[in-house]
C-alpha positions as CSV (number, residue, x, y, z in Angstrom):
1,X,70.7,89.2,92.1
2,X,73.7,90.5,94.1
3,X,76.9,89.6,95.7
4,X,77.8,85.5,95.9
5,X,81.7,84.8,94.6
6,X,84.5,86.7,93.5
7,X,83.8,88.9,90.6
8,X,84.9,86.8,87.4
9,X,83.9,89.9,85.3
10,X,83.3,93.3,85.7
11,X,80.8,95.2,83.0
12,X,80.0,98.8,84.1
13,X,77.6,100.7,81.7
14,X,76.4,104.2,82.6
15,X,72.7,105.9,80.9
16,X,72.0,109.3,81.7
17,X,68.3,110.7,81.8
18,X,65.8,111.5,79.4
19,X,67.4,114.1,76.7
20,X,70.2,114.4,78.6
21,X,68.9,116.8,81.5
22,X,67.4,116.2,84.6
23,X,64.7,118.2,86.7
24,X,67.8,119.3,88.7
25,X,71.1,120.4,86.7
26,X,73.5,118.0,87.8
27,X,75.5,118.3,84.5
28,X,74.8,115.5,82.8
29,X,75.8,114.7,79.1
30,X,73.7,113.0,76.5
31,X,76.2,110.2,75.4
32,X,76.5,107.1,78.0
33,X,79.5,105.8,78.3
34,X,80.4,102.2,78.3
35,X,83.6,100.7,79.7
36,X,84.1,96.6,80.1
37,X,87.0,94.8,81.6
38,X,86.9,90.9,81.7
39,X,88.5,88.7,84.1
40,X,87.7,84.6,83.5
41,X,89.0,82.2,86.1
42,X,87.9,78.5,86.2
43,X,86.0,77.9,89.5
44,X,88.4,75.1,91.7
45,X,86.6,72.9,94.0
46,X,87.5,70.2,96.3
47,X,85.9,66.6,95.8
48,X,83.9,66.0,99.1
49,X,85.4,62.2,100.1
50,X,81.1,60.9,99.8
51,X,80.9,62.3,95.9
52,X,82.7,59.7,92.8
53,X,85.0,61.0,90.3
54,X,81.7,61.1,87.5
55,X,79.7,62.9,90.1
56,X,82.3,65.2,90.7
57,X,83.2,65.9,86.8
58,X,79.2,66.6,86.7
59,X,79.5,69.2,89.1
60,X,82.5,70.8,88.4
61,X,80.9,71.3,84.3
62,X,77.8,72.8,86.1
63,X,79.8,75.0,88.2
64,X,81.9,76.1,85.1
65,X,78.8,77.4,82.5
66,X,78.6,80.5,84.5
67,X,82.7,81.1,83.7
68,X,82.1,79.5,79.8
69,X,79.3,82.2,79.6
70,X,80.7,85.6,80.1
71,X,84.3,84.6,78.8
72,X,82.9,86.0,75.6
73,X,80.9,89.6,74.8
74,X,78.2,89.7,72.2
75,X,76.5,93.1,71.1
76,X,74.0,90.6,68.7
77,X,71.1,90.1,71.2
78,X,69.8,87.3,68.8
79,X,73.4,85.4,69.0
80,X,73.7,85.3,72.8
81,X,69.9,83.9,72.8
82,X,71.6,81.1,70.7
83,X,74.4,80.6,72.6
84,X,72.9,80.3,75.8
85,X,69.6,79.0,75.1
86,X,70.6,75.4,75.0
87,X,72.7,75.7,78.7
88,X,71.1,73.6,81.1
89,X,71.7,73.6,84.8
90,X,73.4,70.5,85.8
91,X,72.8,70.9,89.5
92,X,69.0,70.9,89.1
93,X,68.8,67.7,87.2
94,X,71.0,65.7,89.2
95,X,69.3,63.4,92.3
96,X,67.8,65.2,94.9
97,X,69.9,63.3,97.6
98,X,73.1,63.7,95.6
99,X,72.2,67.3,95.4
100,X,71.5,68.2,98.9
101,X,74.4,65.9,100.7
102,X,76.9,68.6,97.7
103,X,75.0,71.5,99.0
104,X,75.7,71.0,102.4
105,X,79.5,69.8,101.6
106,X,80.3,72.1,99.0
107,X,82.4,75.0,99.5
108,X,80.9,78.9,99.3
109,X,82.4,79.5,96.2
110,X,80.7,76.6,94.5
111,X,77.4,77.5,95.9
112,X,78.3,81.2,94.1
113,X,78.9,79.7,91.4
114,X,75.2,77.8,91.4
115,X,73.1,81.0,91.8
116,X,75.6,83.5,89.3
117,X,75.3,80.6,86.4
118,X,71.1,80.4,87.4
119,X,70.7,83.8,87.3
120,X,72.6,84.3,84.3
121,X,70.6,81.4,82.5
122,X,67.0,82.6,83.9
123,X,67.5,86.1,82.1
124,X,67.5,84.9,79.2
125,X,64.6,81.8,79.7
126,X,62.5,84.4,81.3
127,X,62.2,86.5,77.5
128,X,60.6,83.7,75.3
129,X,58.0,82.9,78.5
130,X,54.9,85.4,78.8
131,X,54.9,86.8,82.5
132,X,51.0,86.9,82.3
133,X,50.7,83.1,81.6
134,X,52.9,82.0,84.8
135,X,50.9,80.5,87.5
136,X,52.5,82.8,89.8
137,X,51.7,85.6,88.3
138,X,49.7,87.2,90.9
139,X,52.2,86.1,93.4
140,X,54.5,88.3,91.8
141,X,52.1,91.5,91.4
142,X,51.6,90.9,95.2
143,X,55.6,91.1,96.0
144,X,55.8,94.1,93.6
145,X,52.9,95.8,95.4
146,X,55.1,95.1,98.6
147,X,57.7,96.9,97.6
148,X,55.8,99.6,96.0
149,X,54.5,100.0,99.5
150,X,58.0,99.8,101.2
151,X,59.9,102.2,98.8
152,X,56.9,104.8,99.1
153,X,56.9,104.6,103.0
154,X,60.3,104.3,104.2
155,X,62.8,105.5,100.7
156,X,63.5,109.0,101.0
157,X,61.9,110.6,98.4
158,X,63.8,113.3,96.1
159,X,67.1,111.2,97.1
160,X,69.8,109.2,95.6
161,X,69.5,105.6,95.1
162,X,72.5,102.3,94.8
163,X,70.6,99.1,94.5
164,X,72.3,96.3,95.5
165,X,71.0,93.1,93.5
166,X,69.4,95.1,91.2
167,X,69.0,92.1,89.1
168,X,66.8,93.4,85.7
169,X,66.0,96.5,87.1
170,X,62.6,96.0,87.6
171,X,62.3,98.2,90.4
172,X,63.1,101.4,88.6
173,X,59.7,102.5,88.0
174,X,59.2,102.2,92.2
175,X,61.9,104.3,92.6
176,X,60.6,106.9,89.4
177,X,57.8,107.1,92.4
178,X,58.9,108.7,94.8
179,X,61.0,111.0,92.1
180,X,64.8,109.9,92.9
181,X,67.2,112.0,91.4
182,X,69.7,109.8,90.7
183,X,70.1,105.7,90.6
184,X,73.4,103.2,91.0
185,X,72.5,99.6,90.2
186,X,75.4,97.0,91.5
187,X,74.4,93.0,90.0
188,X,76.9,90.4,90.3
189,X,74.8,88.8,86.8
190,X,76.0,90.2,83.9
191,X,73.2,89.1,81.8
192,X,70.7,90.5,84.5
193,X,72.8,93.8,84.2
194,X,72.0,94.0,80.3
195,X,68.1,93.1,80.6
196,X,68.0,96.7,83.3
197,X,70.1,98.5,80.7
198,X,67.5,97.5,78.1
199,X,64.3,98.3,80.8
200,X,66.5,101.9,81.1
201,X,66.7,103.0,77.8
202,X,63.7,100.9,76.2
203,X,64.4,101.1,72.8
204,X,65.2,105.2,73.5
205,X,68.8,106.6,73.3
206,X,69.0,108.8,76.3
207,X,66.2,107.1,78.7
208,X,62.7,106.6,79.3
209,X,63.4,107.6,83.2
210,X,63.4,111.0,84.6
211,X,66.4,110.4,87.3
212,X,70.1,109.2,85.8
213,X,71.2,106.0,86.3
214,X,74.4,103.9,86.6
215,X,74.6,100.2,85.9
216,X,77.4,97.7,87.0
217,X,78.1,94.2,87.6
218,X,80.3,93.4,90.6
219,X,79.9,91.1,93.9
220,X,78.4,93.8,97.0
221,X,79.4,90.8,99.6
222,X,82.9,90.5,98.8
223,X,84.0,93.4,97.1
224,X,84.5,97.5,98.3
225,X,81.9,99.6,96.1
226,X,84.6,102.2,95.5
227,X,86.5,99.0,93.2
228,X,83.0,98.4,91.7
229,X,82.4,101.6,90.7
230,X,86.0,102.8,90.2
231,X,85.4,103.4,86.5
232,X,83.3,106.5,87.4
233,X,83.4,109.3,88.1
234,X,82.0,110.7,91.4
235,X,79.7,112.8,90.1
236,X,77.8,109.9,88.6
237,X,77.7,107.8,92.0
238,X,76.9,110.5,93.9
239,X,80.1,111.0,95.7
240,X,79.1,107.5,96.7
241,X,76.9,108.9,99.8
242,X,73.5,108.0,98.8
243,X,69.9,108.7,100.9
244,X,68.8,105.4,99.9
245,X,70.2,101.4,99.7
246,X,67.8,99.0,98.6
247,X,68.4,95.1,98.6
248,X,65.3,93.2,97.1
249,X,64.8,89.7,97.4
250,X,68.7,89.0,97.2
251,X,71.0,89.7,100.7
252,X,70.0,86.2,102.3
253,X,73.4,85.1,99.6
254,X,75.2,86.9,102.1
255,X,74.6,84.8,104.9
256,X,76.5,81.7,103.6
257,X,79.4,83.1,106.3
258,X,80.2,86.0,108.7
259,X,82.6,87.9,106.4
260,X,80.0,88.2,103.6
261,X,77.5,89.5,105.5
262,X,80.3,91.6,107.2
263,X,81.6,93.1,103.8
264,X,78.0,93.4,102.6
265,X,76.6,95.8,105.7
266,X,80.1,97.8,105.3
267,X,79.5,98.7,102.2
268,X,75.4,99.4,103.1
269,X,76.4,101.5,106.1
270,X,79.5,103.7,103.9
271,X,77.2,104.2,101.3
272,X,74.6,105.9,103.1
273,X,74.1,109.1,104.2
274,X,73.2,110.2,108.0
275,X,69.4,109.7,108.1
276,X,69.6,107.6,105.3
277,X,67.2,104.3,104.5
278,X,68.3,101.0,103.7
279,X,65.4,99.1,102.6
280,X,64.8,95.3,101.6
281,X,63.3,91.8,101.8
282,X,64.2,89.2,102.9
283,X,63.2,85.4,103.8
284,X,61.3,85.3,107.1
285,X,63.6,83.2,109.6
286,X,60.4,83.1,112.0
287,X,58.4,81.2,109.3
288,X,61.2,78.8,108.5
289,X,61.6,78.2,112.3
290,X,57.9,77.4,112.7
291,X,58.2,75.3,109.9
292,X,61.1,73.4,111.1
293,X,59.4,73.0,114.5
294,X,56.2,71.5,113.0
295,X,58.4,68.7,111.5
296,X,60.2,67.9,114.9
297,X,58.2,65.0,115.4
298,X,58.7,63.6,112.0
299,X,62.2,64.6,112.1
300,X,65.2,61.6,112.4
301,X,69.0,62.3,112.7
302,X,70.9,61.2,109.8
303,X,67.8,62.1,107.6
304,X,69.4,63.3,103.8
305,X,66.6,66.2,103.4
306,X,63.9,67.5,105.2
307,X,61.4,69.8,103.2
308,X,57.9,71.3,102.6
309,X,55.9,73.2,100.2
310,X,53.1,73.3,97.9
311,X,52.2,73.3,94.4
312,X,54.1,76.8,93.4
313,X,57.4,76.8,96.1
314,X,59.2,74.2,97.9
315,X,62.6,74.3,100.8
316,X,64.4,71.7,101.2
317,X,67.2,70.9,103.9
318,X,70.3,68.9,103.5
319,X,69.7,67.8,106.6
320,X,68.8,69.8,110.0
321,X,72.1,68.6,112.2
322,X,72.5,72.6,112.4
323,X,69.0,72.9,114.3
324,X,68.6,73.3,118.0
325,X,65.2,71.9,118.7
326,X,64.9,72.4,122.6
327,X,66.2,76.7,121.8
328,X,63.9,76.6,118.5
329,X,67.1,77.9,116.5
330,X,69.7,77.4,114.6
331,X,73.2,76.7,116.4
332,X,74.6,79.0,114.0
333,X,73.3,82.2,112.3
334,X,75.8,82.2,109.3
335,X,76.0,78.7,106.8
336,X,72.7,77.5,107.2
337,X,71.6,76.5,103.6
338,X,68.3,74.9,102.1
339,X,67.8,74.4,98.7
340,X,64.6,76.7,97.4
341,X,62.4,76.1,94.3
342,X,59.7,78.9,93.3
343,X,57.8,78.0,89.9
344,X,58.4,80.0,86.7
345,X,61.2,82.1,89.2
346,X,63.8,80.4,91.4
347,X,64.6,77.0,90.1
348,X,66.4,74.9,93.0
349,X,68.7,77.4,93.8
350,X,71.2,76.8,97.2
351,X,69.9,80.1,100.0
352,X,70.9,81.0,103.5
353,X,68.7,81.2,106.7
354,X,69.0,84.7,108.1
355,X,68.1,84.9,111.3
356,X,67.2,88.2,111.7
357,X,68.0,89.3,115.2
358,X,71.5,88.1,114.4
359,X,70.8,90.6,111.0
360,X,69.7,93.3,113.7
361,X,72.6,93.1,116.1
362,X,74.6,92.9,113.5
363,X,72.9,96.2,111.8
364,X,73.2,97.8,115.3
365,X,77.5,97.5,115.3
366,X,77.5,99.3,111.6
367,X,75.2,102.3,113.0
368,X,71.7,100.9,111.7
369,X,68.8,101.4,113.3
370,X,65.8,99.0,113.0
371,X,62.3,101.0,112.0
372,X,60.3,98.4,110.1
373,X,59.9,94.5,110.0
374,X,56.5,93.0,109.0
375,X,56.0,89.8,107.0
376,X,54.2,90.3,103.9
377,X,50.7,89.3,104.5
378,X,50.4,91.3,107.5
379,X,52.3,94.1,105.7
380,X,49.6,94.2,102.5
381,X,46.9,93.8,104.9
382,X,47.5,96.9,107.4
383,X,49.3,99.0,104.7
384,X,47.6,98.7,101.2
385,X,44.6,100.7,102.3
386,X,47.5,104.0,102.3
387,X,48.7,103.6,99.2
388,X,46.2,101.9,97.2
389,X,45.7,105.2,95.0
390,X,49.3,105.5,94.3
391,X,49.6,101.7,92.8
392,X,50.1,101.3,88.9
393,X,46.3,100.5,87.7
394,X,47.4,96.9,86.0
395,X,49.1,95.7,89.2
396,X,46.1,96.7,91.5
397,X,43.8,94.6,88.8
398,X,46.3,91.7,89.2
399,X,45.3,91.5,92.5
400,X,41.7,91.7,92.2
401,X,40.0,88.3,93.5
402,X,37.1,87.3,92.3
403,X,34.9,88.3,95.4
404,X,36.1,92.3,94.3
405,X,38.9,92.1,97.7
406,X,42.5,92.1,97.2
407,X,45.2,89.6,97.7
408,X,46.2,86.1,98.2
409,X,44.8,82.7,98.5
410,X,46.1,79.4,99.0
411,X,49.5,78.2,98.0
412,X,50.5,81.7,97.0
413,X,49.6,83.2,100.4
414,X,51.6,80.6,101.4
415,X,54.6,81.5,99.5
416,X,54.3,85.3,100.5
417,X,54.8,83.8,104.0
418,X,58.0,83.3,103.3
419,X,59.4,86.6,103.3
420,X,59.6,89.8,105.2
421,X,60.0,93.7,104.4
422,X,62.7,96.0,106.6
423,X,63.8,99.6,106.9
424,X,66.8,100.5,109.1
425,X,68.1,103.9,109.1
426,X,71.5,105.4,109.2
427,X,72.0,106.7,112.5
């Protein structure tokens, strides 16, 4: 995950390569370096007139775990496990209508707040579960393939890498691909930042990865990369001028209002070199559109949610006053929120709508140039065939079904629907 609130904390942890050297001499040293600085700050909302005092008090404890959390820095593994495990998120047991009228009422720092305290909470639930028991499982191996496919097409190989929303750094084998020399991952979780540290090293004390790699937690939408990365040195962020930005699954945050998005794309556009890629995915505003349209007929004014889904995802709206029916669009491109569940991933977590010719234009002003946008079906159907051979053997089996083809059926092609893979370059 990446960029939603003002950074509370600020943990930067850097791992060099395996042994200490890299293909290339870029003089690295074998020792990483750790440096932490903590900065705690209650979150202060305003009680929307609708809400009582006791659903306000309920909220307000929700929106302070995520604060409670990472006031305090354990090096025991097993003790944060036992301080956290027993957290639940408030916001997702509370009623649905409650839930949706706060969503849409609720300040963008209190929606921040939501998605830092889920993500925070789902790294550690996501280590006692068995990723080969979810009943999305395949769903996943699909996405992965998806950006296996992206990163090979449109990342510049034998480049430089920042990842924004880098999340558990499970895209660092992708990236080991298409042999990157040296890799920057920004999250604004800093439990999500430890679980990448961990996939970094695994269990080795210089790296189990060819290419370098620099980890910090810090908010991409709100905050300059130089101050997130001001506790290194330039060497180890690659001057910060890097041939590749990636944001996976994480930038629609951004599009709560203008200035995030603006602040996001600035620091996308500095950060990359002339020809450079910036890579990502994405929810796909022409699906959510289609959706919306379908329910027009169903659709009443004053209605307290409007939704859809299946048995694996669901979107919910607080309501759809934002929606132009007769243009087919939203009246606004920035603010647009729904509320989207995912099983065994994404548990009722507040999103934006990007519409993405706004994201384009918007693209356009900061020197990016479109050269890829396909949703995913369509993208696994016309490019798998390319780099089926260059796919990791287990995640190709995943994907097997049982006729001997490859992909998705049913609910989960459903939910693959739902997003969409781009490539701009730095022009």
């Amino acid at each position: 995950m990446s960029g939603y609130g003002e950074p509370k904390r600020r943990r930067v942890i850097t791992h060099r390569g395996r042994g200490g050297e890299s293909r290339r001499d870029t003089g690295r040293v074998e020792k990483p370096a750790i440096t932490q600085q903590i900065i705690v700050e209650k979150p202060k909302l305003e009680k929307p007139a609708w809400m009582t005092d006791a659903q306000y008090e309920k909220t307000q404890q929700s929106l302070g775990l995520a604060v409670s959390k990472v006031s305090t820095i354990t090096t025991d593994d097993k003790e944060n496990e036992a301080n956290n495990g027993n957290d639940t998120n408030l916001m997702a047991s509370e009623d649905l209508n409650v839930k949706m009228k706060y969503l849409k009422n609720i300040k963008d720092e209190g929606k921040d707040e939501i998605v830092r305290n889920f993500y925070n909470t789902q790294t550690h639930t996501s280590r006692k579960s068995k990723r080969t028991e979810s009943k999305i499982y395949q769903l996943r191996s699909f996405n992965n393939c998806i950006k296996y496919i992206l990163i090979n097409k449109y990342g510049k190989h034998d480049g430089t890498i920042l990842e924004l929303g880098c999340g558990k750094g499970g895209d660092l084998a992708k990236w080991e691909m298409i042999n990157t020399r040296q890799y920057v991952g920004v999250d604004i979780s800093d439990e999500s930042i430890r679980e990448a540290i961990k996939r970094y090293c695994n269990g080795q004390k210089s790296g189990r990865f060819e290419f370098g790699a620099v980890f910090a937690t810090g908010d991409a939408f709100k905050t300059e990369l130089p101050q997130i990365l001001e506790n290194f040195s330039m060497e180890e962020v690659c001057g910060l001028q890097f041939d590749n930005v990636s944001m996976q699954f994480c930038m629609h945050y951004a599009f709560g209002n203008e200035n995030s998005v603006e602040s996001m794309l600035t620091n996308v556009s500095r950060s990359l070199k002339s020809g450079g890629m910036f890579v990502g995915t994405i929810p796909n505003s022409d699906f959510i559109s289609w959706k919306i349209n379908k329910l027009a007929k169903t659709y009443k004014k004053g209605d307290t949610s409007v939704s859809w889904g299946n048995s694996i995802y669901n979107v919910t709206f607080p309501d759809l006053e934002g929606y132009d029916f007769e243009k087919k669009k939203f009246k606004t491109p920035f603010g647009n929120v729904y509320n989207y569940y995912l099983q065994d991933a994404v548990d009722n977590v507040p999103e934006y709508v990007v519409p993405f010719e706004t994201f384009r234009g918007l693209c356009e002003k900061h020197g990016l140039e479109l050269k890829y946008r396909k949703n995913f079906t369509d993208m696994f159907a016309k490019e798998v065939g390319e780099f089926f051979g260059q796919l990791p053997g287990p995640l190709v089996q995943s994907l097997q079904r049982i006729d001997g083809s490859y992909g998705l059926d049913g609910d989960e092609r459903e939910a693959a629907s739902f997003y969409v893979a781009f490539a701009f370059q730095k022009v």
